[in-house]
N, C-alpha and C positions, 0 to 999 in steps of 0.2 A: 330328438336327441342330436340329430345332427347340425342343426340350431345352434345348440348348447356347446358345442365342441367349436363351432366356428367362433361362436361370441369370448369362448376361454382362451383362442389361439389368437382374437385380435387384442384381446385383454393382454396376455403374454407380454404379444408385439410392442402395444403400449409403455408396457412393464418396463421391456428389456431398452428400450428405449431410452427412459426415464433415469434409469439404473447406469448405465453407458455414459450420458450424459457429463462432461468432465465438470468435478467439482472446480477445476482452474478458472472457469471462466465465470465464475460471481467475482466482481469487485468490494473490492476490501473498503470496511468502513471503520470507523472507530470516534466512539464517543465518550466527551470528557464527564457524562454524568453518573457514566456507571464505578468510576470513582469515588461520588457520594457524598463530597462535602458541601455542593451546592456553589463552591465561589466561582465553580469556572462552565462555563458551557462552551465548549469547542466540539465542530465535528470534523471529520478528518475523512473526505471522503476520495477513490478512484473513480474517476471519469469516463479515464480511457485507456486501454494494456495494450502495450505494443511487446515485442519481444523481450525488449531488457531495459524497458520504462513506464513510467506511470506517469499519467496527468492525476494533481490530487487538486479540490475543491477545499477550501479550507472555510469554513461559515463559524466566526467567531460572535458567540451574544452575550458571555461574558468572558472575560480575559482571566480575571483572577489575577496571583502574580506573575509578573513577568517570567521570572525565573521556572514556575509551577507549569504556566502556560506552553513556554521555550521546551523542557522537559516532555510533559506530554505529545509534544508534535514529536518532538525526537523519536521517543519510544513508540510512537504509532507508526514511523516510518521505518525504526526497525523492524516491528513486527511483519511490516508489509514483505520489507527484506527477506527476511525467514520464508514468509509465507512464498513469495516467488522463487526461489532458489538457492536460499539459506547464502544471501549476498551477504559479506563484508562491510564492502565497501561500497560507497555512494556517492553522487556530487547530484546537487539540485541547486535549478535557477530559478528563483521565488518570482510572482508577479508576471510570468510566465505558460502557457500561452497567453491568457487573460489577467488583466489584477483580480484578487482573493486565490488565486489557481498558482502552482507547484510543479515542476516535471521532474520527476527524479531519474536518473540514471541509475542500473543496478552495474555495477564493475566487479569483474571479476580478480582483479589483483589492484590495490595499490598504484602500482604504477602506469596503470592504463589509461592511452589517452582519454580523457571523454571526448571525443569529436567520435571517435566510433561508434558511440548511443546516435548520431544524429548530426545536425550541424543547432541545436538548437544549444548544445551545450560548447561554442566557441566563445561565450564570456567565461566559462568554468577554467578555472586555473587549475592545472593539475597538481601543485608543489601546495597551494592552499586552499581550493576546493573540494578533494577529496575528502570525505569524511569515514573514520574506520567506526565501525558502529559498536564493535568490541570493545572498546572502553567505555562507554555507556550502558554494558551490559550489566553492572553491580546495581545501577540505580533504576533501570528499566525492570529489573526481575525484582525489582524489590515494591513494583509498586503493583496496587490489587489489580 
């Protein structure tokens, strides 16, 4: 019996473990097939989470339209947004750290420098790299 009660207590341990475990730390992925039309295959993947940036992997096999393709990365990067801290606003240097690879900056207001994410975002213009991801929300929720 007392067997039985050591093996339930490490069982537990395991458990509570398991359970504690912070959901924060899976990286966000997003894929353009579960869309359904077949034209476009993009994946949209986190590499690497720093406080208030992401490295994304971008693996394109098929592009589809421009316009279709341009959209979905958009709304994959919003959602990422949400998913970290229900950001706004963002500025991303493409081709960055590697080519196919993305660093996105999450900003808390508008007008905040990006050099505060980092020094990787000292090509980021603030006045035209900012992007508010709010007005891509009519087209981003409208799609499955």
């Amino acid at each position: 019996m007392c067997r039985i009660a050591k093996l339930l207590r490490i069982a537990c341990i395991i458990l509570a473990l398991f359970v504690a475990a912070p959901a924060q730390g899976q990286l966000f992925e997003s894929d353009s097939k579960r869309l359904g039309d077949g034209r476009m295959d993009i994946v949209v993947k986190e590499i690497d989470r720093r406080p208030r940036t992401s490295v994304l992997q971008i693996d394109v096999k098929k592009i589809g339209s421009s316009v279709g393709s341009s959209f979905f990365l958009l709304c994959s990067i919003r959602r990422l947004a949400i998913l970290r801290g229900d950001y706004r606003y963002i500025v991303k240097v493409e081709e960055k750290p590697q080519p196919g690879q993305m660093i996105v900056g999450f900003l808390r207001e508008a007008n905040e420098d990006p050099l505060t994410l980092g020094a990787e975002f000292k090509s980021a213009d603030q006045r035209n790299g900012v992007i508010d991801l709010e007005q891509f929300a009519p087209i981003c929720d409208g799609m499955k």
